[in-house]
C-alpha positions as CSV (number, residue, x, y, z in Angstrom):
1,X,-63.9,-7.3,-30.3
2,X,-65.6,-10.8,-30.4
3,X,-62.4,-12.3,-28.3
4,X,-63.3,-9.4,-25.6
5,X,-67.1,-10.1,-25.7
6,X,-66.1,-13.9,-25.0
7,X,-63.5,-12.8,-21.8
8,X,-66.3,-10.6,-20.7
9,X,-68.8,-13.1,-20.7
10,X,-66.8,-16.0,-19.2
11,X,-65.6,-13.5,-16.3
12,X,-69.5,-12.7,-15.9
13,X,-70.4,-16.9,-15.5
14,X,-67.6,-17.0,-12.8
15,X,-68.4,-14.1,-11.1
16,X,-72.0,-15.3,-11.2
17,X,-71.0,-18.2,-9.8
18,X,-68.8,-16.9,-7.1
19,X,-71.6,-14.8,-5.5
20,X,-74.2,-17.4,-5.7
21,X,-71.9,-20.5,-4.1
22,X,-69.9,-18.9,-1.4
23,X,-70.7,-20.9,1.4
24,X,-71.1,-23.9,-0.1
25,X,-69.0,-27.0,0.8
26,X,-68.5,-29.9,-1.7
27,X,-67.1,-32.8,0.1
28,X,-65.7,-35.7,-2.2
29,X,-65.3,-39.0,-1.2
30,X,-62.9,-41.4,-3.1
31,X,-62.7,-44.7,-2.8
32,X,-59.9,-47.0,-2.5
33,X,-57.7,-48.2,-5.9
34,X,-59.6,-50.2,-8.0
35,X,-59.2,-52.2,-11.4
36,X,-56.4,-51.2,-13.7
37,X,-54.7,-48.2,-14.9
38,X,-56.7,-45.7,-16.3
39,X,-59.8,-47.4,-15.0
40,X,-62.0,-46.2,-11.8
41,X,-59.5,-43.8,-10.6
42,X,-61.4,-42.8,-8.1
43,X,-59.1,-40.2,-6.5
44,X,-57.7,-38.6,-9.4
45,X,-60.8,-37.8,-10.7
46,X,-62.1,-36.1,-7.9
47,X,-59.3,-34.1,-7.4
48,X,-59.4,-33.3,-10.8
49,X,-62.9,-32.3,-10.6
50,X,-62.4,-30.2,-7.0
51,X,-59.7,-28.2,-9.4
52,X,-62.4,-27.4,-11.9
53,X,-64.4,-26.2,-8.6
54,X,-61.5,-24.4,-7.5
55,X,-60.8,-22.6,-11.1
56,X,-64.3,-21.2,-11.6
57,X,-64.1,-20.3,-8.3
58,X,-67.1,-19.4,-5.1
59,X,-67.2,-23.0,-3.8
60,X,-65.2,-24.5,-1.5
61,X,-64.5,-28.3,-1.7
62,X,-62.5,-31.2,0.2
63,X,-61.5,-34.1,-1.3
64,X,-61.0,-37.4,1.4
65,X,-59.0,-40.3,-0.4
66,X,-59.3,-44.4,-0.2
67,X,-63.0,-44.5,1.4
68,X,-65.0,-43.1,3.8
69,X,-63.2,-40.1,5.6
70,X,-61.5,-40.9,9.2
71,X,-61.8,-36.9,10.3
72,X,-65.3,-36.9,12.9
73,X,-66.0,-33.0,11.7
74,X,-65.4,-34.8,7.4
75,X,-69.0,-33.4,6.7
76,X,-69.4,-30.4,9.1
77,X,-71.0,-27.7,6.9
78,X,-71.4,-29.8,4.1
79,X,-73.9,-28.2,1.3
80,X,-73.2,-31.7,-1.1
81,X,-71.5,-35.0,-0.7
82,X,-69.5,-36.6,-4.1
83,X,-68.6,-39.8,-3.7
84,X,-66.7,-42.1,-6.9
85,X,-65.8,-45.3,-5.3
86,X,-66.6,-49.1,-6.1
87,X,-70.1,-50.2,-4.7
88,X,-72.3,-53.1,-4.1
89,X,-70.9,-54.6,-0.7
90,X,-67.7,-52.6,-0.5
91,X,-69.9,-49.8,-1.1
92,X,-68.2,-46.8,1.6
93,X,-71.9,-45.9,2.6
94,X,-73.0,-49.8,3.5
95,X,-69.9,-50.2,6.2
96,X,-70.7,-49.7,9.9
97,X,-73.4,-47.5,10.6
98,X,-72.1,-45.2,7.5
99,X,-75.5,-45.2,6.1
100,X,-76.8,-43.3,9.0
101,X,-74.7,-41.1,9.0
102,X,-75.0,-40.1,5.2
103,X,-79.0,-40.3,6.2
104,X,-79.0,-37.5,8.6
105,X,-77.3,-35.4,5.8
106,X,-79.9,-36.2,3.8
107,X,-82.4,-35.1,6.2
108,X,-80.6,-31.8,6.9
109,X,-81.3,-31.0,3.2
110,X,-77.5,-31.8,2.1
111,X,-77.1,-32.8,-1.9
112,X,-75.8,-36.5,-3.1
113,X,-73.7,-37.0,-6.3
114,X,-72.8,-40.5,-6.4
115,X,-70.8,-41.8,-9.4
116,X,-70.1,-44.6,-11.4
117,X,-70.2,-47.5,-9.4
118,X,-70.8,-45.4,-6.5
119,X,-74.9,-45.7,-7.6
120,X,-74.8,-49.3,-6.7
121,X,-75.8,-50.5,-3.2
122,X,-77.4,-53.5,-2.5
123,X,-80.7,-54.5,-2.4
124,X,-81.0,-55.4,1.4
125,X,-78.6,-52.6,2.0
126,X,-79.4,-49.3,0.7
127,X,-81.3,-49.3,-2.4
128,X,-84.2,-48.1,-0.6
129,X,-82.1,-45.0,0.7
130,X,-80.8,-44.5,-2.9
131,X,-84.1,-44.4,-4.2
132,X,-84.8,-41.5,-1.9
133,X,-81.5,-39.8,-2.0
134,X,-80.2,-39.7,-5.8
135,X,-84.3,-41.2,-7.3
136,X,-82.2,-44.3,-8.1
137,X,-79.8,-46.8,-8.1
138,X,-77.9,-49.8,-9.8
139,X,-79.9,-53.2,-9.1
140,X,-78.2,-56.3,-9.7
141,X,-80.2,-58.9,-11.9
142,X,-81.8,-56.4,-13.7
143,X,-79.6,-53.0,-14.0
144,X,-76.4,-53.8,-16.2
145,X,-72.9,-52.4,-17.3
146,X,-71.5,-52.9,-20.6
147,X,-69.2,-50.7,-21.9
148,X,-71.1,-48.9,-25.3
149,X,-70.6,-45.7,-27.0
150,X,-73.4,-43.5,-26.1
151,X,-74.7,-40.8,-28.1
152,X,-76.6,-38.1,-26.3
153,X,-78.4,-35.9,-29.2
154,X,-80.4,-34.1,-27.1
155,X,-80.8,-33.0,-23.7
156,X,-83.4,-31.7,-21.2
157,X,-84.0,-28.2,-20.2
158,X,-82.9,-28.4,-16.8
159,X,-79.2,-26.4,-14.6
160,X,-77.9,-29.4,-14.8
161,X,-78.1,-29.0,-19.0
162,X,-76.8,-25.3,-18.9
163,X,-73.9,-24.7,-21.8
164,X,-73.6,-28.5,-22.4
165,X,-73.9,-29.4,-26.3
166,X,-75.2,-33.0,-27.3
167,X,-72.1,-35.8,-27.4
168,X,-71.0,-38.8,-28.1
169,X,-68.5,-40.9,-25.8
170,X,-67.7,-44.5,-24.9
171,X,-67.7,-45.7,-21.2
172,X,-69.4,-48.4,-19.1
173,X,-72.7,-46.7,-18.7
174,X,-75.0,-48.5,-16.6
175,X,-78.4,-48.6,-17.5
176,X,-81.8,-50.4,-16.8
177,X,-81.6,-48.7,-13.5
178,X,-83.9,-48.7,-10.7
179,X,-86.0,-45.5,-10.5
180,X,-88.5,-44.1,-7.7
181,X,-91.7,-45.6,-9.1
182,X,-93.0,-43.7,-11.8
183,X,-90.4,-41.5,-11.7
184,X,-91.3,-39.5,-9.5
185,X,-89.2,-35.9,-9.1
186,X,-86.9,-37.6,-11.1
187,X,-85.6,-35.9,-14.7
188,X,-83.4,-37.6,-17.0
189,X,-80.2,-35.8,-18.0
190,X,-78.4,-38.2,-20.4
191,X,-80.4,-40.2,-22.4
192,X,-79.2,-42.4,-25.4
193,X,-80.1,-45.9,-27.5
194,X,-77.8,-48.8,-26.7
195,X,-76.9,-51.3,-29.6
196,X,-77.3,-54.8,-29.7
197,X,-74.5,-55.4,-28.7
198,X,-74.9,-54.6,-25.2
199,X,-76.8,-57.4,-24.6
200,X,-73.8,-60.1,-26.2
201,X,-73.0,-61.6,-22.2
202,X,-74.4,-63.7,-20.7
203,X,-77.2,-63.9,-18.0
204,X,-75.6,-62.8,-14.9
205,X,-76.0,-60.1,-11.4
206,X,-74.1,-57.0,-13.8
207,X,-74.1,-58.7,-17.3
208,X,-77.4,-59.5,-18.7
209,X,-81.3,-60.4,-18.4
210,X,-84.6,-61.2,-20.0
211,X,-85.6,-57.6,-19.3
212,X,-82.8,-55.8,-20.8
213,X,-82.7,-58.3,-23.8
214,X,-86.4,-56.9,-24.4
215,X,-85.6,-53.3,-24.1
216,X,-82.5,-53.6,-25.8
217,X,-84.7,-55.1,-28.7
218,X,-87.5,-52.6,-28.7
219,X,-84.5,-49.6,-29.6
220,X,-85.7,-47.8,-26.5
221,X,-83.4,-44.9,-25.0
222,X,-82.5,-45.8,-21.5
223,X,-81.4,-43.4,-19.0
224,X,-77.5,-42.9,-17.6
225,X,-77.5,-39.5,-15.7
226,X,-80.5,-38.2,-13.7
227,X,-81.2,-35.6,-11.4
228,X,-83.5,-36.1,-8.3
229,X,-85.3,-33.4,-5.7
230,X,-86.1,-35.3,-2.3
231,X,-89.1,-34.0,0.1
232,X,-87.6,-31.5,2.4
233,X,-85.8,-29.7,-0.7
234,X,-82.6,-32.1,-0.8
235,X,-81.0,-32.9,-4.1
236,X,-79.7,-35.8,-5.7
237,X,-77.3,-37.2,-9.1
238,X,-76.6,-40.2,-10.6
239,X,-74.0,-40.4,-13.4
240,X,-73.1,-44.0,-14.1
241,X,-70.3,-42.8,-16.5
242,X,-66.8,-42.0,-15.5
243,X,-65.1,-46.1,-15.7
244,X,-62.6,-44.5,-17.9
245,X,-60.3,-41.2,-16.2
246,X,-59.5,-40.1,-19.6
247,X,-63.4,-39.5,-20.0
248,X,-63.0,-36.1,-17.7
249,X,-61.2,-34.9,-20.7
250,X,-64.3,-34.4,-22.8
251,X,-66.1,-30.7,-22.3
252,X,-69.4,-32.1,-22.0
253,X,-68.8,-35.1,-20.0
254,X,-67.4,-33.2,-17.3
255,X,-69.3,-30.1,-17.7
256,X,-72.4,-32.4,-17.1
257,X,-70.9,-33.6,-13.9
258,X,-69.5,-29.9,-12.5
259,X,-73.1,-28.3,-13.2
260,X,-74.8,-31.5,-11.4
261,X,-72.6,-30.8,-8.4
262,X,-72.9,-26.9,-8.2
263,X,-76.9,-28.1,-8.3
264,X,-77.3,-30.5,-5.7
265,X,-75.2,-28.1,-3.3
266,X,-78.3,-25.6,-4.1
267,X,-76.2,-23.0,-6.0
268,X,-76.9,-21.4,-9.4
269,X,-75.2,-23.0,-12.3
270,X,-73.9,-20.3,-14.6
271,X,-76.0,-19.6,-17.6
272,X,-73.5,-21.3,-20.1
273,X,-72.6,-23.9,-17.0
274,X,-69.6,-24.2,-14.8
275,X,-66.4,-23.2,-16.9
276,X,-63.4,-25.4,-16.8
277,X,-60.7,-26.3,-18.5
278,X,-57.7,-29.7,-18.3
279,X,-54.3,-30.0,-19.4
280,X,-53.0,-33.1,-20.2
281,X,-50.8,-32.9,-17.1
282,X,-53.7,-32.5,-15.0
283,X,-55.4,-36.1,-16.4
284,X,-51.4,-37.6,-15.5
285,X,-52.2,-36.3,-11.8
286,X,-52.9,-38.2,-8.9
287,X,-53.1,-41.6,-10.9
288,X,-53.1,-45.1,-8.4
289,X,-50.4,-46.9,-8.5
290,X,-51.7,-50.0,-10.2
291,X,-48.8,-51.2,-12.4
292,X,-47.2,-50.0,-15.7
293,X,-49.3,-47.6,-17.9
């Protein structure tokens, strides 16, 4: 009886699901191949994620490989935009007049997930438009990214929260970001204490700072994933997890990411959030081709 209760009720989430996103349009942008095996596979995770999409079903998603897409209709009846790809100057939004385009998106009302790396522009180039987009952004020379093991013990009441349980994982997560000045329409997803050790490089654009070595110091949680609403109704999500593929294979790491994307796209996230499950064969998909593994 309580196996049936649970089939019942995970048929209900997806059927909730499927009425409520029907005509939305996810469309992911990975970047090119980057760092080594394992590391910023950019491609693989998105189509990993899209088949998530495509199991619970109702959305409709696209997934363009190795930078910005070269189809003119890409975002024609876009609801969101994903993109995981490296950032700062080779950041696919900050070539030609990419930014633009992304910017009339954003004025149409279309969502913006952006992560990892992917939530860095620069600071002539783009920050300002991340602010107002996604309610921040990665900003060399004060945000930095050591790789730390995060524990999230508690998190908000928001549809971006729904059916995940509190975690623990390692990645590079990002923090000291740059937020819309006092954070405004801006909530905090995932929220955790870095150790000391985060702040063991030296002074650098990514490594380290006076400002961090203060925070650091004063055991203050810093935020990693955060969900932003944009005058006009728009949406936006930055997740600077995800260095590490074999991350997606954790429930609540990619749970968090799958309910942030039904969200932005305006859609309902199920009450228990977006079901999903991986096989091992499906984190061996897609891989780049950087070398032995």
């Amino acid at each position: 009886m309580r196996q049936l209760t649970l089939t019942l009720l995970a048929a209900a989430l997806v059927l909730n699901l499927n009425a409520l996103a029907a005509d939305k349009k996810i469309v992911f942008i990975a970047g090119v191949a980057s760092h080594g095996p394992g590391d910023h596979e950019h491609r693989a995770g998105c189509l990993l994620l899209k088949s998530c999409l495509d199991q619970a079903g109702g959305l409709t998603s696209v997934v363009y490989s190795n930078g910005w897409p070269a189809a003119a209709n890409a975002f024609d009846g876009a609801s969101a935009v994903v993109i995981y790809a490296d950032g700062g100057g080779g950041h696919p939004f900050l070539q030609g007049d990419h930014l633009k385009t992304i910017g009339a998106l954003m004025d149409k009302g279309v969502g913006l997930a952006c992560l990892h790396y992917a939530v860095e522009p620069t600071k002539e180039n783009g920050e300002k438009e991340f602010l107002d987009w996604i309610g921040g952004a990665f900003s060399v020379h004060w945000s930095v990214n050591p790789h730390w093991e995060a524990d999230f013990k508690k998190l908000p009441d928001h549809p971006i929260s729904r059916g995940v349980n509190p975690f623990k994982i390692r990645d590079e997560w990002y923090f000291n970001m740059r937020f819309r000045d006092g954070m405004k329409d801006v909530t905090p997803i995932l929220s955790a204490v870095p150790p000391a050790d985060t702040t063991s490089r030296k002074d650098g654009p990514h490594e380290g700072n006076p400002a961090v070595r203060e925070l650091v110091a004063r055991g203050e949680p810093v935020h990693v994933a955060w969900a932003a609403e944009r005058a006009g109704g728009g949406r936006g999500f930055g997740f600077t997890g995800s260095h590490f593929h074999r991350n997606w294979a954790n429930d609540e790491f990619r749970k968090v990411v799958l309910n942030a994307i039904v969200w932005v796209a305006k859609a309902e996230v199920p009450t228990g959030g977006v079901p999903s499950h991986v096989t091992e064969e499906q984190m061996k998909a897609n891989l780049d081709a950087k070398g032995k593994r």
